[in-house]
N, C-alpha and C positions, 0 to 999 in steps of 0.2 A: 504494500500500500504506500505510493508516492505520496510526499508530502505531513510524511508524519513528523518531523522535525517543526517546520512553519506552524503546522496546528500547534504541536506543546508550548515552543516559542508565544505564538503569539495567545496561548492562555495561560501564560505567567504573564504577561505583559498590559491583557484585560484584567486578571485576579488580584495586580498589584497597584492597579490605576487605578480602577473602579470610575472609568470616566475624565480622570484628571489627566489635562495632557503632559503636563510637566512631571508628573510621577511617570505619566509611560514611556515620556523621553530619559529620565532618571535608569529608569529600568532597565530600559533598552542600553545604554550606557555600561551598567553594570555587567549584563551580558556580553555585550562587547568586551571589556575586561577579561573576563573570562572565556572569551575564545570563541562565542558563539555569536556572530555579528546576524541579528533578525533579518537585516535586509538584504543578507550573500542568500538565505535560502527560499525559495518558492515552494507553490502547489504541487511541484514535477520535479523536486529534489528526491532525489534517490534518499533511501530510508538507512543511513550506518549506523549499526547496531552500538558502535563507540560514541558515536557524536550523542543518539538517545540516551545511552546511559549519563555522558557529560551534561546533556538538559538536566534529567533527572537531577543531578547532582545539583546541580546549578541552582534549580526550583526547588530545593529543600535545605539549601543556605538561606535562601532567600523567603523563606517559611509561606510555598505556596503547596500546595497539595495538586498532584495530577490524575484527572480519569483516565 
């Protein structure tokens, strides 16, 4: 399933804004830091099983919970 990175990404990124755009640019920021830049990946990104685990990690410093 393409694009499962974009989806996690961008629901840390709605679960940490709640709307606010400067917390989503803040966020987005942070992820950038850590290696995961929101705007390198798309809908039609190929799914690496390393990079999901790095979300994961990512969104649970960042005390978001993923479905």
């Amino acid at each position: 399933m393409a694009g499962q990175i974009k989806r996690l990404l961008d629901q840390i990124i709605a679960e940490r804004s709640r709307g606010d755009e400067t917390i989503a640019l803040l966020t987005k920021t942070k992820l950038t830091l850590k290696g995961l830049n929101p705007d390198r990946f798309t809908h039609g990104s190929p799914d690496d099983p390393s990079t999901i685990e790095k979300v994961r990690q990512a969104a649970a410093s960042l005390n978001v919970r993923l479905a």
